[in-house]
C-alpha positions in Angstrom: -60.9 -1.3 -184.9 -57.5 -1.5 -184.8 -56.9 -4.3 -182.5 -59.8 -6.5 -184.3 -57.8 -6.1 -187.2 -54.9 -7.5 -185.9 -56.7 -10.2 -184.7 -58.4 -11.0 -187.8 -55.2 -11.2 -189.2 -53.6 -13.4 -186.5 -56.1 -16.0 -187.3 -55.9 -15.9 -190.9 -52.4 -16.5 -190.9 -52.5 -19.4 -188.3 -55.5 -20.8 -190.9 -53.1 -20.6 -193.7 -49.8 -22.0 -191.9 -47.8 -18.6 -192.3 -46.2 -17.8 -189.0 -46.0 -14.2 -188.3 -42.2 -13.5 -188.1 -42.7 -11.2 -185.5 -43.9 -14.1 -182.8 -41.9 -17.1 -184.3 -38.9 -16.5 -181.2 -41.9 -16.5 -178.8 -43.6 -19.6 -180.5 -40.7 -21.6 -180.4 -39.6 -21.2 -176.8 -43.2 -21.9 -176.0 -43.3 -25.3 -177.5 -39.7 -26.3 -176.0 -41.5 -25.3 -172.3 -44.6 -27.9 -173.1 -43.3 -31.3 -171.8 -41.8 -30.3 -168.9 -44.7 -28.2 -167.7 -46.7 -31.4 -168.8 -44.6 -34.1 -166.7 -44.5 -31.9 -163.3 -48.6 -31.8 -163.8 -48.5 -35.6 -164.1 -46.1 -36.8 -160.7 -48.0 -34.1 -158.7 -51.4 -35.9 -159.4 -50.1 -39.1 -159.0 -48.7 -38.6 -155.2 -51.6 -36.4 -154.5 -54.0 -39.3 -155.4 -51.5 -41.8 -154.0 -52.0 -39.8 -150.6 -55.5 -39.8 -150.6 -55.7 -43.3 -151.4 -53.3 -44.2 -148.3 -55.6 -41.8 -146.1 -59.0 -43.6 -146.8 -57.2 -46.7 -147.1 -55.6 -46.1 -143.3 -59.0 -44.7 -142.1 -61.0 -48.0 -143.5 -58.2 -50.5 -141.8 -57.7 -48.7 -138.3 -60.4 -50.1 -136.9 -59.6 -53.6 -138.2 -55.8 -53.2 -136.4 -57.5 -52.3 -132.9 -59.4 -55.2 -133.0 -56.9 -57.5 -133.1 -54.4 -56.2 -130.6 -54.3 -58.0 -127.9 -55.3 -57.1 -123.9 -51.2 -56.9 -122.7 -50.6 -54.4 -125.9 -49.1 -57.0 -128.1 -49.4 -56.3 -131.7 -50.1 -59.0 -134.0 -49.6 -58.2 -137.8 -52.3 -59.2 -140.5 -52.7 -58.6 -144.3 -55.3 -56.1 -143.4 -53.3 -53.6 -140.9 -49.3 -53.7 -142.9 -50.3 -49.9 -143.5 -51.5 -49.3 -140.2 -48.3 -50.5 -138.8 -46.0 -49.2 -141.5 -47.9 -45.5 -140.0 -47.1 -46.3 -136.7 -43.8 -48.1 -136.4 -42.1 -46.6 -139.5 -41.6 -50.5 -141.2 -38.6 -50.7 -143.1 -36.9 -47.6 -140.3 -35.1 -48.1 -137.8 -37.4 -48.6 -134.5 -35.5 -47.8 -130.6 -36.9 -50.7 -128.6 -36.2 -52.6 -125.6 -35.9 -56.7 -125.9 -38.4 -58.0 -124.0 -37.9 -61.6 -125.1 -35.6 -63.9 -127.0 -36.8 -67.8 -128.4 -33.9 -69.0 -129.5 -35.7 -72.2 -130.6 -38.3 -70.3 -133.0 -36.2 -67.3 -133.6 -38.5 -65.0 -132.0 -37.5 -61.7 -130.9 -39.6 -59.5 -128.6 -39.5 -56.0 -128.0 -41.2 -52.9 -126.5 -41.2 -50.2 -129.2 -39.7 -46.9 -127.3 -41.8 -44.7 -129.8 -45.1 -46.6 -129.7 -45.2 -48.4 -126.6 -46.3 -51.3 -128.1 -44.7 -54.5 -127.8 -43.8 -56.1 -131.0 -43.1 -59.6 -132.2 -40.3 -60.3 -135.0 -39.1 -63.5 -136.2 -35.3 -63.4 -137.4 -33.7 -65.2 -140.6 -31.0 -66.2 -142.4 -30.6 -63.0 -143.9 -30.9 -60.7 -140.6 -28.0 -58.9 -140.0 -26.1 -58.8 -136.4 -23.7 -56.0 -136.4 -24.1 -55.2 -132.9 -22.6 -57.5 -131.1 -22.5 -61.0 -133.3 -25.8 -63.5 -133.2 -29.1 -63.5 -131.6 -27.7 -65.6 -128.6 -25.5 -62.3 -128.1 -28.9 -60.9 -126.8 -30.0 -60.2 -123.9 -33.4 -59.1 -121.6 -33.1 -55.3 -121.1 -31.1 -54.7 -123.9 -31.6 -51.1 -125.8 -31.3 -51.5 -129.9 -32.5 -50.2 -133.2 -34.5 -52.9 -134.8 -35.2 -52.8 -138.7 -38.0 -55.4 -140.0 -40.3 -55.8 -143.0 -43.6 -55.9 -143.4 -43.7 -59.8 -143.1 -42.5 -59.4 -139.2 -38.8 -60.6 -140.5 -36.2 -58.6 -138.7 -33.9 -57.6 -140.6 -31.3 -55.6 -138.8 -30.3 -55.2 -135.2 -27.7 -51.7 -134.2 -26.3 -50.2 -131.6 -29.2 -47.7 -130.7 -27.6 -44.4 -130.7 -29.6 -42.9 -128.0 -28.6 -46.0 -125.7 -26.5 -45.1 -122.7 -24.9 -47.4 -119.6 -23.0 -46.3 -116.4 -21.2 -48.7 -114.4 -20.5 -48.5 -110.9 -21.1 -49.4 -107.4 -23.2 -47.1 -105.2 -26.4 -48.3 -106.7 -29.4 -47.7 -104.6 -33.2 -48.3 -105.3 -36.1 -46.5 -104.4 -39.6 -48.2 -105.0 -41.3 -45.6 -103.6 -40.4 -42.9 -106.7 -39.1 -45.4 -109.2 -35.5 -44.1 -108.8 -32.3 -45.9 -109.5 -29.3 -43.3 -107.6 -25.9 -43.6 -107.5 -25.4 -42.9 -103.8 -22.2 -42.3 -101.3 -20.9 -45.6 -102.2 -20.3 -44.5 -105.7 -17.0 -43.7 -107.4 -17.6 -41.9 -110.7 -21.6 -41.2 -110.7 -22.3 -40.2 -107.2 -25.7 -38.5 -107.1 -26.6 -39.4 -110.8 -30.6 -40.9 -111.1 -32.6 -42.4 -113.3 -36.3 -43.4 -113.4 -37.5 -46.9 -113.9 -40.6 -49.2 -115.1 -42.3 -52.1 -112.9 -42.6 -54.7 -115.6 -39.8 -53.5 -118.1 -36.6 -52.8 -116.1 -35.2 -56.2 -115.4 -32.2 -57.1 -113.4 -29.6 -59.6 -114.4 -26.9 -61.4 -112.7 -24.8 -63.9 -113.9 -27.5 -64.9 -116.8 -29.9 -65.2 -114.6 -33.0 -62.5 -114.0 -33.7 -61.8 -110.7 -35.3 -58.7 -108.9 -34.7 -55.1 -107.6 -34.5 -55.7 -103.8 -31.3 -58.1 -104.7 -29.1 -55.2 -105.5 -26.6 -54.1 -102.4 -25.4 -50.5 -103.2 -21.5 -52.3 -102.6 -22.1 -54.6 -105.8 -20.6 -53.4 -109.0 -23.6 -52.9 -111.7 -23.8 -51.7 -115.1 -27.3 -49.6 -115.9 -28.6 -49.5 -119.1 -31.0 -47.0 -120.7 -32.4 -44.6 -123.2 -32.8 -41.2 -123.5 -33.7 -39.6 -126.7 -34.7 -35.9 -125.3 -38.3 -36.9 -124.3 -37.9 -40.3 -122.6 -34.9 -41.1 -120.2 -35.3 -44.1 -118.3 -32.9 -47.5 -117.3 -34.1 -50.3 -118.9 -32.7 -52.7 -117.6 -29.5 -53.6 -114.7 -26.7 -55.9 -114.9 -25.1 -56.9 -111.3 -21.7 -57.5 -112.8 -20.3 -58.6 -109.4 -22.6 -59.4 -106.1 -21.2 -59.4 -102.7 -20.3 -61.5 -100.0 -18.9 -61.2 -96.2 -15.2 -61.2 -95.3 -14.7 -62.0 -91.5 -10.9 -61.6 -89.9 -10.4 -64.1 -86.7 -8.0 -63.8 -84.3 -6.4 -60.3 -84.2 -6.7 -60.1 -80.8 -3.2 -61.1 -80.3 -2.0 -58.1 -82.8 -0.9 -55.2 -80.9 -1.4 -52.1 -82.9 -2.7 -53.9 -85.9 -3.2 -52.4 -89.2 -4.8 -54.3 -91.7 -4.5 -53.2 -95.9 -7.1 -54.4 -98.3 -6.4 -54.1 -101.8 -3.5 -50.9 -100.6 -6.5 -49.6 -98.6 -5.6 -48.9 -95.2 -8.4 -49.9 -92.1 -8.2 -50.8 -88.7 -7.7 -53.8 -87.3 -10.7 -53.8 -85.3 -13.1 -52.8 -88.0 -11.7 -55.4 -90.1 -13.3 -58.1 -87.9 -16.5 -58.5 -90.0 -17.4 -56.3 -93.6 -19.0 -56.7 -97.1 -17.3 -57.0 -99.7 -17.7 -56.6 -103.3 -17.0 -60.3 -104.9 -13.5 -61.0 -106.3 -10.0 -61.5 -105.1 -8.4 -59.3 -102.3 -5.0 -59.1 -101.3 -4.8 -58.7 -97.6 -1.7 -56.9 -95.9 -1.1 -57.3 -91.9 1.2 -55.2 -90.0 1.9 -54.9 -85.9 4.2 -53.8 -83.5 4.6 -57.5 -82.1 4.4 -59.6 -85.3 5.7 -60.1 -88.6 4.6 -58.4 -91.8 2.0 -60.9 -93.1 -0.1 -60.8 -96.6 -2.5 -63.3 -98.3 -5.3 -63.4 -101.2 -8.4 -64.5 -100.8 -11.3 -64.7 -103.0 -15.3 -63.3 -101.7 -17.7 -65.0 -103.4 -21.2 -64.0 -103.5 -23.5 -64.8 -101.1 -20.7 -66.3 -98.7 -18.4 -65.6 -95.8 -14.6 -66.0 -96.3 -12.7 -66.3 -93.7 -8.8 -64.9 -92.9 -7.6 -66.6 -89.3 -5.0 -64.2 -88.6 -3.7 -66.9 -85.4 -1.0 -68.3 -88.3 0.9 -65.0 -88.1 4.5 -65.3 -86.5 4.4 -63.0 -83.5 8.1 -61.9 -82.5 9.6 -63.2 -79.5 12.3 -62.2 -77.5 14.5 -63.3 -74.6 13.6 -62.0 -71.4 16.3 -61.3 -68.5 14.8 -60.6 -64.2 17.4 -59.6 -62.5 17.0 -59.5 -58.9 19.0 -58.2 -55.9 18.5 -61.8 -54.2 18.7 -65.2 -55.4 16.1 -67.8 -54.9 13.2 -65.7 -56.2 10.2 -66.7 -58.1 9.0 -65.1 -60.9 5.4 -64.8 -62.1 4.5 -63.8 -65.4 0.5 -63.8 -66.6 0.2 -66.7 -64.2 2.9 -68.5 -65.3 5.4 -69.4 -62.3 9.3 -68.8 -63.7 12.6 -70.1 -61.8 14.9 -67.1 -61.7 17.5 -69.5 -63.4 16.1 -70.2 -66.5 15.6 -68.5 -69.4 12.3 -66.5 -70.6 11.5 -66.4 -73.8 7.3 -64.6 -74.8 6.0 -63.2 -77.5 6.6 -59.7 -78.0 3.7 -57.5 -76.0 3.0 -56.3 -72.5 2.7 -58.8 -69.7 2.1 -59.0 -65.8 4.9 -59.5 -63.8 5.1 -60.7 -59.8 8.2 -61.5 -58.0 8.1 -63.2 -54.5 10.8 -64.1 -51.7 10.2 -64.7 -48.2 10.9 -62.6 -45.9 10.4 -59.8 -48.8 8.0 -57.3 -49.8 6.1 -58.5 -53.3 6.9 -56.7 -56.8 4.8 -56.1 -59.2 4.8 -54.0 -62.4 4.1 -54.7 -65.9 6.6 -55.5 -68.6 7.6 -55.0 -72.4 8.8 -57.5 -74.3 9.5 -55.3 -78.2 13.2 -56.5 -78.5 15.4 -59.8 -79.0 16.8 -59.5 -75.4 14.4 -57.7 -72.6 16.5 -57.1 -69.3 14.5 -56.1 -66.2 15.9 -55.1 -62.9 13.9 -55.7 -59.8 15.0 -54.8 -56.5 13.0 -56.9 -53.7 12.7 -54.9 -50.0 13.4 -57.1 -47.1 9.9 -57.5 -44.8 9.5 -55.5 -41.7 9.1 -58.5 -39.0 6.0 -57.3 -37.0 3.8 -58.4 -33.4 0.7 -56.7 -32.2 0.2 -54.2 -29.1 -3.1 -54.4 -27.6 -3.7 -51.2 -25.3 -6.8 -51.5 -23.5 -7.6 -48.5 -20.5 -10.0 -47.9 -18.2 -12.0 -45.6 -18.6 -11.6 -46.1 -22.1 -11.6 -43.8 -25.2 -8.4 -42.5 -24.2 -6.1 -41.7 -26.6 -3.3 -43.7 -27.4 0.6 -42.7 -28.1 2.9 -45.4 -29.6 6.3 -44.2 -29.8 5.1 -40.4 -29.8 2.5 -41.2 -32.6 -1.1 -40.9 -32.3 -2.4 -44.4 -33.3 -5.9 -44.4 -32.0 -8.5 -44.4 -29.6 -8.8 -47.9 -26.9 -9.3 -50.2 -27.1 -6.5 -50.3 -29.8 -5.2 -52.9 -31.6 -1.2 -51.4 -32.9 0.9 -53.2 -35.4 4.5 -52.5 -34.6 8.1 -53.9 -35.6 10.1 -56.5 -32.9 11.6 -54.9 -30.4 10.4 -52.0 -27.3 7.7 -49.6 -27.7 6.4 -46.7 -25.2 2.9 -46.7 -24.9 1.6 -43.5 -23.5 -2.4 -43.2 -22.6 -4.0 -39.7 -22.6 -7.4 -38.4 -21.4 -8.6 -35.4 -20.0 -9.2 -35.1 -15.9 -6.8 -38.2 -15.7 -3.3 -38.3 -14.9 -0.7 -39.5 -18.5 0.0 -43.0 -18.5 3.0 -44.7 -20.1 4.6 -48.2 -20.7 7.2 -49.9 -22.1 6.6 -53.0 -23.9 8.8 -55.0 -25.8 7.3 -57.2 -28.8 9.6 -60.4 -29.0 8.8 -62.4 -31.9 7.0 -61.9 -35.1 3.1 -62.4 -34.8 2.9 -61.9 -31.1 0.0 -60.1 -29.2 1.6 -58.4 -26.2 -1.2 -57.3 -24.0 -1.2 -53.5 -22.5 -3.9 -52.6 -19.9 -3.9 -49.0 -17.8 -6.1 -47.9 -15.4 -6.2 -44.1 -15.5 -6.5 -41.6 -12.1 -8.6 -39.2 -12.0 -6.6 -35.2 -11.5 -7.7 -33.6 -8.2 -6.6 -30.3 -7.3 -6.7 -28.3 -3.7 -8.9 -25.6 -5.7 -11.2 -28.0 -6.6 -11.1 -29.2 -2.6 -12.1 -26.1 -1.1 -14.8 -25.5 -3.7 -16.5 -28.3 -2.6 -16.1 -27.5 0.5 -17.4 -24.1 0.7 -20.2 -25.3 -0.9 -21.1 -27.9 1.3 -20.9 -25.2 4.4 -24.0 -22.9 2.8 -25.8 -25.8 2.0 -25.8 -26.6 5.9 
C-alpha cells in the first residue's frame, strides 16, 4: 500500500509540473545522457544497413562480373561489377602486381594482380604519379610494383612494392623440369639460393629485348626479380645484365712456362687456349721464362669470339758461344747448319744441338739459351779408323778369339782398328788355331780361313784297337 502510494504521488506531481526534489539530480543527468545515446543508435543503423545493402548488392552483381571475364582471366570493368572489383582488388589500395604489358601509345598498363591472380588492365593519365622510378617508359615486363587505381580503371599511383626483392649474380642455372631458378657453383654471393618460377609470367630480358629461359649461361651476370610476401615467393621475371662470349689465346706455344692473368686472376697458359667469358673488358697479363712481360685489354662481346694472338710478344734472345777443341767444325742447331765462326744469336728456350768433323765422333746434347751470352763447350773425340776380319773355319761353329776377346761364333765378321790382330779359333776335339793378321787401311776386309785337326790320343788308339780284336 505503501509503494502504490508513492506512485500515485509520482504521477500527480509529474501531472502538475512539480518535480520531486529528491529525483531532480537524477532527472537532470538523465536528460544530458539523451543525445549521445541517441546519435550512437543512429551511425550504428546506418553502417549496419549500409552493409547489408553492399552484401545483396555484391550477391545480385557477382554473377554479372563472371560473365564478362574473359577465357585468358582478363578482367574487364563495367558499371555493373565496380563493387565486385572494389571486393576483390581493394580499388583505391595498393594492389602487388607484376607488369605484364606496357602500350606506350594508349597508355595502357597490364598487370597480373599477385593477390587475385587476375590480370588487370589500367590506363594511366596526366595525373598518375611515378615515384618509382620516373615515367611509364621507365617500365619494364617482369617488373614487381604496387599499383593504385580508381574505379574508372585510371592508375593512379605506381611504388616500389615492398615485398619486391632482386639478387644479382652469375651462377644462374635453370631447371624446367621443377621450375627452379639456383644459383649454382659459378655463383659469388648466392650460391645455392632457389627460387620457383611461372611458364607464361617469368620473362627474361636482355638488352631490351625478351627472349627465353634456355638463353641464360650460368657464366652471364643476371639480376632476378621477385616477390615474396610470406605465402607466395616466386622470380618474376630475369634480367641478363651481361651475356657471354668466347675468348680464344693463339700462339702460346712458343711461351715456355707461360702464365697467363685475367683481370689479376691467375690460369695456365694452356687452359687459356679457348674459355667463356662473361662480356666486358679484360685486362690480360703474360708472363714466361723466355719472353717479355706482356699485357693488353680486350673487349668479349656477346655471342662472339675475341681473339688474343700472343705470336707479337718479344721473346728474349741471347748470344750463343760453341766452343770446340777443333776448328773447322759444323754446328747444327734444330736443323739449322751454323759455321763455327759466326755468331749465334736464338730466342731464349731449349734447342737441339749437333756438331760434326771428319774424322770425329758426332756430338749431340741439348742446349739452354736463358741469358744474354750462352757459352758451350764441346769436346769432339777423334774416330777410331777401322777394317773388317772375316774368320771363317772348317768345321765351323768354332769359337772365335780376337786379341784374347771372345767375339763370336764362324763364320764371323770382326770390326777392329788398323793395325795386327791374333786371331785364335777354338773347338772341342780339335787342335787351337791362331793367326796374325794385320788390317792396313780403313774399310778393308782381310780374309781369315782355318782348317781345324781333329785331337787323337794313343788311349783312344788302343781302344779301338782292342775292340776291333773281340769283334774278330
Amino acid at each position: 500500500m505503501a509503494q502504490s502510494k508513492s506512485n500515485c504521488d509520482e504521477v500527480k506531481r509529474h501531472i502538475s509540473g512539480k518535480p520531486n526534489k529528491n529525483n531532480l539530480g537524477r532527472h537532470r543527468r538523465r536528460g544530458a545522457a539523451f543525445p549521445i545515446v541517441i546519435c550512437i543508435t543512429v551511425i550504428a543503423g546506418f553502417i549496419i544497413g549500409a552493409k547489408s545493402y553492399s552484401f545483396a548488392y555484391n550477391e545480385v552483381a557477382k554473377r554479372s562480373v563472371l560473365a564478362e571475364a574473359s577465357q585468358d582471366g582478363e578482367q574487364q570493368f563495367s558499371a555493373n561489377n565496380i563493387i565486385q572489383q572494389a571486393q576483390n582488388n581493394l580499388v583505391g589500395s595498393d594492389i602487388d602486381g607484376v607488369i605484364k604489358e606496357i602500350d606506350l601509345e594508349t597508355n595502357k598498363f597490364t598487370f597480373y594482380n599477385l593477390k587475385s591472380n587476375e590480370t588487370i588492365i589500367l590506363t594511366a593519365t596526366e595525373d598518375t604519379q611515378y615515384p618509382y622510378p620516373n615515367t611509364e617508359s621507365d617500365y619494364k615486363i617482369g617488373d614487381v610494383v604496387t599499383f593504385v587505381y580508381d574505379e574508372d580503371r585510371n592508375l593512379t599511383n605506381i611504388k616500389e612494392c615492398e615485398d619486391a626483392w632482386e639478387f644479382s649474380d652469375t651462377g644462374l642455372t635453370v631447371n624446367t623440369d621443377s621450375k627452379l631458378l639456383k644459383f649454382g657453383e659459378l655463383s659469388s654471393q648466392y650460391q645455392d639460393k632457389a627460387f620457383k618460377y611461372t611458364d607464361g609470367i617469368t620473362t627474361v630480358r636482355y638488352n631490351d629485348e625478351y627472349t627465353t629461359l634456355d638463353k641464360i649461361d650460368p657464366i652471364d651476370y643476371v639480376t632476378v626479380r621477385g616477390y615474396d610476401n610470406g605465402t607466395v615467393n616466386k622470380a618474376y621475371s630475369v634480367t641478363i645484365e651481361k651475356s657471354h662470349g668466347m675468348l680464344e689465346i693463339h700462339n702460346g706455344e712458343q711461351i715456355q712456362d707461360g702464365v697467363i692473368k685475367l683481370n689479376g686472376e691467375e690460369i695456365s697458359l694452356s687452359s687459356a687456349q679457348s674459355m667463356k667469358l662473361t662480356e666486358g673488358k679484360y685486362t690480360i697479363e703474360v708472363t714466361g721464362s723466355n719472353c717479355e712481360p706482356y699485357t693488353t685489354e680486350v673487349l668479349v662481346n656477346p655471342d662472339a669470339t675475341t681473339t688474343v694472338d700472343l705470336s707479337v710478344i718479344q721473346i728474349k734472345s741471347g748470344l750463343v758461344n760453341i766452343n770446340t777443341n777443333v776448328p773447322d767444325c759444323t754446328i747444327t742447331i734444330d736443323g739449322t747448319v751454323y759455321s763455327d765462326s759466326e755468331p749465334i744469336l736464338l730466342n731464349y728456350g731449349k734447342y737441339s744441338l749437333k756438331v760434326t768433323k771428319e774424322d770425329y765422333e758426332e756430338y749431340t746434347s741439348t742446349i739452354t739459351v736463358n741469358q744474354d751470352v750462352n757459352d758451350i763447350s764441346v769436346i769432339l773425340k777423334e774416330r777410331e779408323k777401322v777394317g773388317t776380319i772375316n774368320v771363317t773355319t772348317a768345321p765351323g761353329s768354332a769359337k772365335v778369339y780376337i786379341d784374347g776377346t771372345f767375339v763370336g761364333q764362324s763364320p764371323q765378321n770382326a770390326t777392329v782398328s788398323l793395325g795386327s790382330h791374333k786371331v785364335e779359333v777354338r773347338m772341342d776335339g780339335y787342335i787351337t788355331e791362331t793367326r796374325d793378321i794385320n788390317v792396313a787401311n780403313e774399310g778393308d776386309t782381310v780374309r781369315c780361313e782355318i782348317t781345324l785337326t781333329p785331337v787323337v790320343t794313343p788311349y783312344a788308339s788302343e781302344t779301338t784297337t782292342a775292340v776291333t780284336a773281340t769283334d774278330e
